[in-house]
C-alpha positions in Angstrom: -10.5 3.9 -31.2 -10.5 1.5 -34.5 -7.9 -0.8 -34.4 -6.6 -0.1 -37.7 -5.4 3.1 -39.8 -4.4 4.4 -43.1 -1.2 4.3 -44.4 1.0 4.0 -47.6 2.7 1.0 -48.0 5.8 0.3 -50.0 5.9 -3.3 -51.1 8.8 -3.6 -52.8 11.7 -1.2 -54.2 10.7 0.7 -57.7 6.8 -0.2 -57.1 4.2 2.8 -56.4 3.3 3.0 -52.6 -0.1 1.3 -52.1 -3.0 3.5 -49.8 -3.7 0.3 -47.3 -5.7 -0.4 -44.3 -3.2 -1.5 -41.7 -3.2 -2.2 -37.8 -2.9 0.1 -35.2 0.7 -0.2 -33.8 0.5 -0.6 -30.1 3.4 1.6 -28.2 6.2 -0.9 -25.9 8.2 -0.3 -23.0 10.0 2.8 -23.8 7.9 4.0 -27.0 4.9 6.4 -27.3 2.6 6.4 -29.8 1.7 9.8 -32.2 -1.2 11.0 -34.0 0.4 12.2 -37.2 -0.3 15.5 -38.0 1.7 15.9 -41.3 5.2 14.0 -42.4 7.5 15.4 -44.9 8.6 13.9 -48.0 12.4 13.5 -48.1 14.7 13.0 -50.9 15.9 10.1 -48.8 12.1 8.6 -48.6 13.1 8.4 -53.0 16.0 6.4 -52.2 14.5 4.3 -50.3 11.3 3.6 -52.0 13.8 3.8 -55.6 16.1 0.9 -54.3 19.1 2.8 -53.9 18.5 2.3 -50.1 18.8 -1.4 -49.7 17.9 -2.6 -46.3 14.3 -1.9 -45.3 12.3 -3.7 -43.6 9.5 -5.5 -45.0 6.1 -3.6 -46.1 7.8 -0.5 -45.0 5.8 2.4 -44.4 8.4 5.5 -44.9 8.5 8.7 -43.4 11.0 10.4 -40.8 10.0 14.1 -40.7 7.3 13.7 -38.6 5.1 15.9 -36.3 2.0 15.0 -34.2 0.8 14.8 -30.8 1.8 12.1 -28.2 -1.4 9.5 -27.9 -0.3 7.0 -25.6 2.4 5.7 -23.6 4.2 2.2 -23.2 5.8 1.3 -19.8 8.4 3.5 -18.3 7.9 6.7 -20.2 7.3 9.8 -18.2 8.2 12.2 -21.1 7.2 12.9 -23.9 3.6 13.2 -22.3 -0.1 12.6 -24.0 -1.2 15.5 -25.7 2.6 17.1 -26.4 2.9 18.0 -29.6 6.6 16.5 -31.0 8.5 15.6 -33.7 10.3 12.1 -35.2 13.1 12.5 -37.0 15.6 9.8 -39.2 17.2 8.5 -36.4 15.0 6.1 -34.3 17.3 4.5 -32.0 20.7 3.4 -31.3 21.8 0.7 -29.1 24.3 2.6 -26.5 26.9 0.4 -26.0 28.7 0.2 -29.2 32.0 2.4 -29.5 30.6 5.3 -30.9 27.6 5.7 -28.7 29.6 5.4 -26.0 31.9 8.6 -27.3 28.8 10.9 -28.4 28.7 9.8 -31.6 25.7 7.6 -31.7 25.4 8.7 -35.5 27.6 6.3 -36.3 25.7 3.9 -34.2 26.9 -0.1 -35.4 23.2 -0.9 -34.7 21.0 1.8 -35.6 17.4 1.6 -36.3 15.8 4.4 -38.5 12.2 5.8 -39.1 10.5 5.3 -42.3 13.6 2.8 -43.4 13.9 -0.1 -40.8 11.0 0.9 -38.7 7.7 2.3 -39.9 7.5 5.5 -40.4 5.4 8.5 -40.6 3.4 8.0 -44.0 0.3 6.7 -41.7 -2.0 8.2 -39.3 -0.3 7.0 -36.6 3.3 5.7 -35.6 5.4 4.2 -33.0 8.7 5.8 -31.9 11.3 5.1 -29.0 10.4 8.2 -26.8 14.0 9.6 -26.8 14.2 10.2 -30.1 11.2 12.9 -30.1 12.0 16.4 -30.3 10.3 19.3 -29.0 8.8 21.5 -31.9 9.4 25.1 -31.4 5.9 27.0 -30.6 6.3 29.4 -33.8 5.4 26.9 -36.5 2.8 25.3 -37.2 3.2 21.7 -37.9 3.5 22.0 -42.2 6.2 24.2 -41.6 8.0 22.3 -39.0 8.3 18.9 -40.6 11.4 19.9 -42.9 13.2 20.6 -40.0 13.4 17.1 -39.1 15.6 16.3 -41.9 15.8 19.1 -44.4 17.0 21.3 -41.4 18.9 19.0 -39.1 20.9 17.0 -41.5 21.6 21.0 -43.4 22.4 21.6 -39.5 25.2 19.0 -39.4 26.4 20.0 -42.7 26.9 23.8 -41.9 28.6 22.9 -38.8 31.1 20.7 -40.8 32.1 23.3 -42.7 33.4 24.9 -39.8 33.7 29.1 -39.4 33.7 28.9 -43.3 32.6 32.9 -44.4 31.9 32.3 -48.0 29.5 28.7 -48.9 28.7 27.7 -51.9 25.4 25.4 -51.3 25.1 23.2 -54.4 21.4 21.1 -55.0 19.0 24.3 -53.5 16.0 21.9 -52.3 14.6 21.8 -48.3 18.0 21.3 -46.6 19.7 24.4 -48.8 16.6 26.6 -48.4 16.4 26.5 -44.4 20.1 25.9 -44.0 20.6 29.1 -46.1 19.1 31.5 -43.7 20.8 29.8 -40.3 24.3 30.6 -42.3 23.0 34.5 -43.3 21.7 34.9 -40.0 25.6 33.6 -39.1 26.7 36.9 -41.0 28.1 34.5 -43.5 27.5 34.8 -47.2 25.8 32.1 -49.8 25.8 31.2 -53.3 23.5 28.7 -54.8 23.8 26.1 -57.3 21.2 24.6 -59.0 20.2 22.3 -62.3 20.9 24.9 -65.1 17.9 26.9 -66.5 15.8 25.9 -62.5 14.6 29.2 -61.7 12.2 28.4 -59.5 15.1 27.0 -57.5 17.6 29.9 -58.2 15.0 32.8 -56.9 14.2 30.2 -53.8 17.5 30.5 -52.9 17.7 34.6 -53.5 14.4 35.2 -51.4 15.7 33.3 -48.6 19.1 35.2 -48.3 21.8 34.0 -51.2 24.3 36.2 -52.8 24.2 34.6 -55.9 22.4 31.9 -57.7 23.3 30.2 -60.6 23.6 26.6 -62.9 25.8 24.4 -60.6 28.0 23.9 -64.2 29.0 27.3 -63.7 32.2 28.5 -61.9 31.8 30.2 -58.6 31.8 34.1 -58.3 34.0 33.9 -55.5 36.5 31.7 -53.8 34.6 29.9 -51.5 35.8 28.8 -47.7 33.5 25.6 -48.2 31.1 24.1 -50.4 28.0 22.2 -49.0 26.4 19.3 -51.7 22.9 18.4 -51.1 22.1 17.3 -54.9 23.2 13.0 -55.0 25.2 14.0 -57.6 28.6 12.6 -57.6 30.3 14.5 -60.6 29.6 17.5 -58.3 32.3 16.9 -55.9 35.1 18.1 -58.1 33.4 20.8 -59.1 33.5 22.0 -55.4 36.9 20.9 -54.9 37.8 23.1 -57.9 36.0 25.7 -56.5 37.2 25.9 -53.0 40.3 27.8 -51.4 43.6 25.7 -50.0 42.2 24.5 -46.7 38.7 24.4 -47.8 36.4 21.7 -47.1 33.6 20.2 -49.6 30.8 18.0 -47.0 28.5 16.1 -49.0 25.5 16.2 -47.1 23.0 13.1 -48.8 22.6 9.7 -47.8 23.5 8.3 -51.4 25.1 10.0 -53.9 25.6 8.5 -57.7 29.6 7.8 -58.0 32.3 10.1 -57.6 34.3 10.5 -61.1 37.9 10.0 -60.9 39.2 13.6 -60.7 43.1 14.7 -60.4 44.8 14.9 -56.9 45.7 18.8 -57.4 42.1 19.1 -56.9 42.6 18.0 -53.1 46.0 19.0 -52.4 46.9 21.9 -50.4 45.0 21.1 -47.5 41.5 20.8 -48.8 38.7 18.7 -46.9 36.4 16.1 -48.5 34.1 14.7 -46.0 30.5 13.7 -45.8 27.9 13.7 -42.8 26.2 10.6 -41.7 22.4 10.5 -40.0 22.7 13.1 -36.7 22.7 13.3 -33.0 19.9 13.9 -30.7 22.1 16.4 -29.4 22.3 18.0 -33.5 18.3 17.7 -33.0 18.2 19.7 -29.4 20.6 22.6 -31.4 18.6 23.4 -34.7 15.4 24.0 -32.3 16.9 26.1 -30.3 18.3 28.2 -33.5 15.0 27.9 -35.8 13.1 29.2 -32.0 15.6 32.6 -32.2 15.5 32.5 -36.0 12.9 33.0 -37.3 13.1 30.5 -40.6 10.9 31.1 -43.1 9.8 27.3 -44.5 8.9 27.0 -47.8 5.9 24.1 -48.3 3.9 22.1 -51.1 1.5 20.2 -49.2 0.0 17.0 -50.7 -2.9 14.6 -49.1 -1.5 11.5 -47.6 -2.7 9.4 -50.3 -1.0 11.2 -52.7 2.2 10.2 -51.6 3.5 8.7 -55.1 2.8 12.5 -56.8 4.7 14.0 -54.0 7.4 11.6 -54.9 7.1 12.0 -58.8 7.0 15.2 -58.2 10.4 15.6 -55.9 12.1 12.9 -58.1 11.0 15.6 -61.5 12.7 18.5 -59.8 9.2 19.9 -59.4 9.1 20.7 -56.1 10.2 24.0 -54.7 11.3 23.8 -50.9 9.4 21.3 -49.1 6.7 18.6 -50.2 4.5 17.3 -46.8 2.2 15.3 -46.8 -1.4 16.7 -44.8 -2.0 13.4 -42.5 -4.4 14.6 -40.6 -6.4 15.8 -43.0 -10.9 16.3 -43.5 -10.4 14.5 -46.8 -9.1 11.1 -45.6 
């Protein structure tokens, strides 16, 4: 095997990622290393590689919806094995002895470590990951459609479930996460409406074909009370919106990892019992969950796939609102 690979390289917040020639990571005690197959491209991968993320590591390469078969192993690991096909999600490890770990939160982890932020990542044809952080990837999707789950799905996973026994969602920003998280809550016997940028159509009939009641311009008031409101877009001014919309004892979860700042909005808005929260990063446990859900359901995953080193159009194109459900990127591809 060459000891060296492809891989885009970010060198530096607001530059384009550069198509390099890198080493070979080498697996340690406790970590196996993968043979990417594909690697989705996350809105979060934008912050990042936008600056709005401000902590990675040095000549990052991003990516944390991963899926690929297990190469090697370092010391000590037993499972995943060589040749299981897995998948690498956002959360890369957590240290286990901080207060939250030690209660089953280990989202909050004090001393987290994430892939594709402040480890390498899954925009190369191979990476390195702790082996306890790999999932099992149910057999029924190919390895395109799987990657969104990594992300998209789990982190629109630990949204839903925030929002409690909620009947009536309104899902505002209808991207990856709202798409897949759309059919789990039908599937729930709950009802959906989608908000979108006004005049996205694209986005609007996404969110009808995979089960929404309604879809409409996110300026536009609701249809119906809703129980909860779910925000995916990093849109801050959305957040009052929700609150408007929402019944006394309603909850609005913000489900991004940045969002622009929340305008100052009047406390009426909040009273009578309503719920503001927002969900951090996710639990292996969250991980375990959606795969057994998207194994019974069967989730239909809507793709754009783009070659590896077309990374910075798969970014353009998410950052333009061009993308409709999912960009991956094809690692593993006959034209690398």
């Amino acid at each position: 095997m060459s000891e060296s690979m492809q891989a885009m390289v970010m060198e530096g917040a607001g530059k384009p990622l550069s198509w390099r020639e890198v080493p070979l990571p080498a697996p340690g005690p406790g970590e196996v290393r993968i043979a990417v197959s594909v690697c989705g491209v996350c809105r979060t991968d934008l912050h990042i590689v936008d600056g709005e993320l401000t902590a990675p590591k040095p000549s990052l390469i991003p990516g944390h919806e991963i899926v690929g078969i297990v190469e090697s192993c370092g010391e000590g690991v037993t499972t995943p094995a060589p040749g299981e096909r897995v998948g690498v999600p956002w959360l890369g490890w957590t240290c286990g002895v901080c207060p939250y770990c030690l209660h089953g939160r280990e989202n909050l982890c004090d001393h987290p470590a994430f892939t594709g932020y402040t480890r390498d990542g899954g925009y190369a044809q191979y990476v390195v990951c702790d082996a306890r952080y790999c999932l099992p990837i149910p057999a029924r999707y190919d390895d395109a459609h799987a990657a969104p789950l990594l992300c998209a799905g789990l982190i629109g996973y630990r949204t839903l479930r925030m929002a409690g026994n909620a009947r009536r969602i309104g899902i505002y920003g209808f991207g990856a996460a709202a798409h897949l998280i759309t059919q789990i809550a039908v599937a729930e016997q709950r009802e959906v409406f989608a908000f979108t940028r006004a005049g996205d159509t694209a986005a609007q009939q996404l969110a009808l074909d995979t089960g929404a009641s309604w879809a409409g311009a996110s300026d536009a008031p609701a249809p119906e009370p809703l129980d909860a409101a779910l925000i995916f877009a990093p849109i801050g001014a959305l957040v009052p919106q929700a609150l408007q919309a929402v019944v006394k004892g309603g909850s609005v979860v913000c489900g991004g990892i940045h969002m622009s700042d929340i305008p100052a909005f009047p406390y009426r808005l909040l009273w009578e019992e309503r719920k503001l929260v927002s969900v951090a990063n996710l639990t292996r446990a969250d991980g375990l969950a959606l795969m057994r859900i998207a194994a019974e359901v069967p989730l239909q995953v809507h793709v754009t796939p783009y070659r590896l080193q077309d990374a910075n159009t798969a970014l353009e194109d998410l950052r333009a609102g061009r993308v409709a459900g999912a960009a991956v990127l094809q690692v593993a591809s006959k034209d690398l």
